[in-house]
C-alpha positions in Angstrom: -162.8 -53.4 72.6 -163.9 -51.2 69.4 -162.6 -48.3 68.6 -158.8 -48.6 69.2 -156.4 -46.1 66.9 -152.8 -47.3 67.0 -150.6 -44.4 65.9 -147.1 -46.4 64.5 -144.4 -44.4 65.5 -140.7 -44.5 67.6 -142.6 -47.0 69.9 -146.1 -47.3 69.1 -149.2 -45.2 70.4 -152.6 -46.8 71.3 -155.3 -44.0 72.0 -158.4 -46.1 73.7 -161.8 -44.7 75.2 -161.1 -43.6 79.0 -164.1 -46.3 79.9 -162.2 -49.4 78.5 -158.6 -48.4 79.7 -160.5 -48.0 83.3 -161.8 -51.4 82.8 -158.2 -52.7 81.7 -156.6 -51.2 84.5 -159.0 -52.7 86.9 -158.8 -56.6 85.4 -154.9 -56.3 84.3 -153.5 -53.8 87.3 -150.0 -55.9 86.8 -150.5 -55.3 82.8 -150.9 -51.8 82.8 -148.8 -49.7 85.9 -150.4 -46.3 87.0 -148.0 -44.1 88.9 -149.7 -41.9 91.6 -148.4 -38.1 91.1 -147.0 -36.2 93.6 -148.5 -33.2 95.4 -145.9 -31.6 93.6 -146.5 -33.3 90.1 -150.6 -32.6 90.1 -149.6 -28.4 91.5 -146.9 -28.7 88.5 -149.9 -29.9 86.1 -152.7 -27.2 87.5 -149.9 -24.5 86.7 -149.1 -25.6 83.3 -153.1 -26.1 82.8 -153.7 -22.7 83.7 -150.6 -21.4 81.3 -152.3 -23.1 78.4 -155.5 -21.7 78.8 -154.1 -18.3 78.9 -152.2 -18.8 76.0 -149.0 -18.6 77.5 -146.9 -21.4 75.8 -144.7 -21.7 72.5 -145.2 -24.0 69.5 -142.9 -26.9 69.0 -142.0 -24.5 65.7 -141.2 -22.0 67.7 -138.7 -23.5 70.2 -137.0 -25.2 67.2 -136.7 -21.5 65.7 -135.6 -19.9 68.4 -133.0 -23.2 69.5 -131.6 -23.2 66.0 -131.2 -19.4 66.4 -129.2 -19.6 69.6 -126.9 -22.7 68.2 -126.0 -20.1 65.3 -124.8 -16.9 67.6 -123.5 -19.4 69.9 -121.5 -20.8 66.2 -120.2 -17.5 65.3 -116.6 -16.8 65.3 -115.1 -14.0 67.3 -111.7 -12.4 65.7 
């Protein structure tokens, strides 16, 4: 395998080409477990797909924003 990026984070990332994890799936399928979606889970995907594409999503930055917004009226004292 070439070309392997290991990203060290909370539990570590590997990002390999699609080509070699096909191959590992196929010779290790006890090593590596692939769940089969739902009809549910791939409609839930398409939808979310098509939201992206259309722009309709919010940034990590945003939700933060507006979450630490809501925890500070929700903070406020009423006399």
């Amino acid at each position: 395998m070439n070309n392997i990026i290991t990203v060290p984070k909370k539990g570590e990332f590997v990002l390999i080409p699609k080509k070699e994890y096909e191959t590992l799936v196929r010779r290790q399928p006890k090593l590596i477990q692939v769940e089969k979606l739902t009809t549910s889970e791939k409609r839930a995907i398409a939808m979310s797909d098509k939201e992206l594409i259309k722009g309709d999503y919010v940034t990590l930055d945003q939700l933060e924003y507006e979450l630490a917004s809501s925890r500070a009226k929700s903070r406020k004292k009423t006399n």
